[in-house]
N, C-alpha and C positions, 0 to 999 in steps of 0.2 A: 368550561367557559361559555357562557351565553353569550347567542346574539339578537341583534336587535330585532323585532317582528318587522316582515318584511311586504309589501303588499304582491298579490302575485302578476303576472304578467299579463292576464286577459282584464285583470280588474286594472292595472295602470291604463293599458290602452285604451278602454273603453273611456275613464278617467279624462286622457289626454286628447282621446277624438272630442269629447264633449264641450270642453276647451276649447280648443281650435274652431268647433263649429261656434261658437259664443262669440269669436273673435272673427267671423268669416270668412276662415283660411278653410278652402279645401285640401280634404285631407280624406286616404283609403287606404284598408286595409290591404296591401298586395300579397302579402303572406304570411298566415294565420300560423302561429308556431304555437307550441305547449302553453296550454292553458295556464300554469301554475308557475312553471321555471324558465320558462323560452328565454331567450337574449330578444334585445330590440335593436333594430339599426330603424334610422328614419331618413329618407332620402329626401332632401329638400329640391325642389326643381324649381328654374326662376323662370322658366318659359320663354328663355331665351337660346335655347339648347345647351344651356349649361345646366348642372347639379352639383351636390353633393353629398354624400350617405356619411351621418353622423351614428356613432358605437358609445353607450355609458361606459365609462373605467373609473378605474380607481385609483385614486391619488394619494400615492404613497406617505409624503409629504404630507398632506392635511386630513388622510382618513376619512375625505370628502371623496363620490359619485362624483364624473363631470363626464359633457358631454363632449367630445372632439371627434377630428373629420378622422372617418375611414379612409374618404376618396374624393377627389373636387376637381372639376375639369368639364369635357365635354360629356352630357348625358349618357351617350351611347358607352363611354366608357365607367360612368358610374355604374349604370347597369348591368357590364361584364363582370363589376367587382361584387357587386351585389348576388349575380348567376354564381359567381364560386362559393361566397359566404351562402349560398341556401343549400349548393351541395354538401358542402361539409357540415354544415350544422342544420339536421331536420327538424329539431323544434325552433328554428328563429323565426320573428316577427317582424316584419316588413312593413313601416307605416311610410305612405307618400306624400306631400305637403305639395302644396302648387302656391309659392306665392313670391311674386316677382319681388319684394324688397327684403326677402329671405327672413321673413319672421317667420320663427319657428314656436315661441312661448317654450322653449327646454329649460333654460334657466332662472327661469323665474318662480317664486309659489313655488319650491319644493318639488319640483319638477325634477332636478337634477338629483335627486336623491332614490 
């Protein structure tokens, strides 16, 4: 059974910072996971002390990537959940987003995929 070519983890990021910086969202790298296979969570922060850390999955249903919330609440507690998701998994990747109307660009352009 084949599957489809997949792009890898350090070439999406760098892909999606690029992005982001085009659209003048800041945005950083908090934790550098495996080059090739890492998982990505991306923490949206609205600089309100609120967050939320978004996780790609897979949808059963349509065989489609999409992106949904890990965790969403007060910051401090986004980042507890983000502290356990780095212990247990040491190749993830960790991107941060700072942008008060929660534009993230994940689903748009192939992003979610």
């Amino acid at each position: 059974m084949a599957t489809d070519p997949r792009l890898t983890a350090d070439f999406w990021v760098r892909a999606y910072l690029r992005r982001l910086e085009l659209a003048n969202i800041p945005a950083y790298v908090t934790r550098k996971g495996d080059p090739t296979a890492g998982a990505i969570l991306v923490k949206l922060a609205t600089l309100d002390g609120q967050a939320r850390a978004l996780q790609r999955s897979f949808d059963l249903m349509s065989g489609n990537r999409t992106w949904v919330t890990l965790a969403e609440g007060p910051e401090a507690e986004v980042d507890a959940t983000l502290a356990r998701q780095r212990r247990n998994d040491p190749d993830l990747w960790i991107i941060e987003i700072e942008s008060r109307d929660g534009t993230t660009l994940l689903d748009q352009d192939g992003l979610s995929a």
